[in-house]
C-alpha positions, 0 to 999 in steps of 0.5 A, spaced: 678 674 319 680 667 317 676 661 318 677 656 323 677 648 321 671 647 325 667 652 321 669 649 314 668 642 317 663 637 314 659 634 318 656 625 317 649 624 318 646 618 318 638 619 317 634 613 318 627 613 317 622 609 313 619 615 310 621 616 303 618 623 303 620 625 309 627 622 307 626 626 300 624 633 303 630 633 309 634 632 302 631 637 300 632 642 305 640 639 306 642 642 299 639 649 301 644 649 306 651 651 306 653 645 303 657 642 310 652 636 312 653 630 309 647 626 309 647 618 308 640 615 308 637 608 310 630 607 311 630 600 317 633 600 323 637 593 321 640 597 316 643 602 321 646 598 326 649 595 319 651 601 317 654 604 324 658 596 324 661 596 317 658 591 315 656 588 309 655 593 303 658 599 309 664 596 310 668 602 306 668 608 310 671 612 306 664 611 302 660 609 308 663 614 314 661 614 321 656 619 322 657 624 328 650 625 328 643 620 327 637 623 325 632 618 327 625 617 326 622 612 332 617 608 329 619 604 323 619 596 323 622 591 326 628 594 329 625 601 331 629 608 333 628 606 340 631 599 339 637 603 335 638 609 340 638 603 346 644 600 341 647 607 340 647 609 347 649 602 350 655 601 345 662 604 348 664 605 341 658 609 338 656 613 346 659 619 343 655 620 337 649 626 337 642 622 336 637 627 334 630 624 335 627 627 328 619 623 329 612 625 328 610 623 334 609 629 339 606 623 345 610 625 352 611 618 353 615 618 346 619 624 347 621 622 355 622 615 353 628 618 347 631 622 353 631 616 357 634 612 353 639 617 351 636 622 346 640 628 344 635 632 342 628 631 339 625 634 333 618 634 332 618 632 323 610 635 323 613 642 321 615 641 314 614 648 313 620 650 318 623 644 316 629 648 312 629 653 318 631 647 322 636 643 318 640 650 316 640 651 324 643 644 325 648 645 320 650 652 324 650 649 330 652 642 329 658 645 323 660 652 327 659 652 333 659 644 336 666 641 338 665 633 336 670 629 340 677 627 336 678 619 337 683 619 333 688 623 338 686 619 343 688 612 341 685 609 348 679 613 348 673 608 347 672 600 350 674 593 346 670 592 341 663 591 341 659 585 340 654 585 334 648 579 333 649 583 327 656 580 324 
């Protein structure tokens, strides 16, 4: 049976947490895995929106692409997940992208606030010991089964450019 283009496919994901050991052990997980997840990772929420804009050092996006997925801690410094999944969802040209809430905070109010805001999923990173499991469901999931909208084929899919402070 051939293979089709969606289950050989990479998948970009921008994973932004200020936790240099969960960054580490996430990596770690990813290379356990088939090799279809892609992981660029940032460790501010300023560096993000940075990042999703092209700018600055992101601005060559053969290196820096746009991700299809975030994986986004909450609770990080001046800009937090909240403040960047707000961003993401509000931005016509970034609505699309699956943000996945990956936190340690388990508070209701935390997770309800993600889904309000936008949130795609929410993950609870105090499991580190499912933490492989996990990352090689996501990749099944989001690399074999998972159709991502294809911008490219639709020219005018999307609004007029968004306005960043950032820029």
């Amino acid at each position: 049976m051939r293979e089709s283009s969606v289950t050989k496919r990479k998948v970009h994901i921008l994973l932004v947490d200020d936790d240099d050991n969960d960054t580490l052990f996430l990596q770690r997980a990813v290379e356990k895995t088939q090799g279809r997840l892609e992981v660029h990772c940032l460790h501010h929420g300023e560096d993000a929106v940075k990042y999703l804009e092209g700018a600055g050092e992101f601005t060559d996006r053969h290196r820096y692409p746009l991700p299809q997925i975030i994986l986004l801690d909450l609770k990080m410094p001046a800009v937090t997940g909240f403040d960047v999944l707000r961003l993401v969802k509000s931005n016509p040209e970034w609505r699309h992208l699956v943000v996945i809430i990956f936190s340690s905070s388990t508070d209701p109010k935390d997770v309800l606030r993600a889904y309000d805001l936008g949130a795609n999923s929410y993950v609870s990173k105090s499991d580190f010991s499912r933490l492989t499991e996990m990352v090689a469901s996501m990749e099944g999931f989001w690399c074999g089964i998972n159709i991502f909208p294809d911008f490219s084929a639709d020219p005018q899919a999307g609004a007029p450019a968004f306005e960043s402070p950032h820029k």
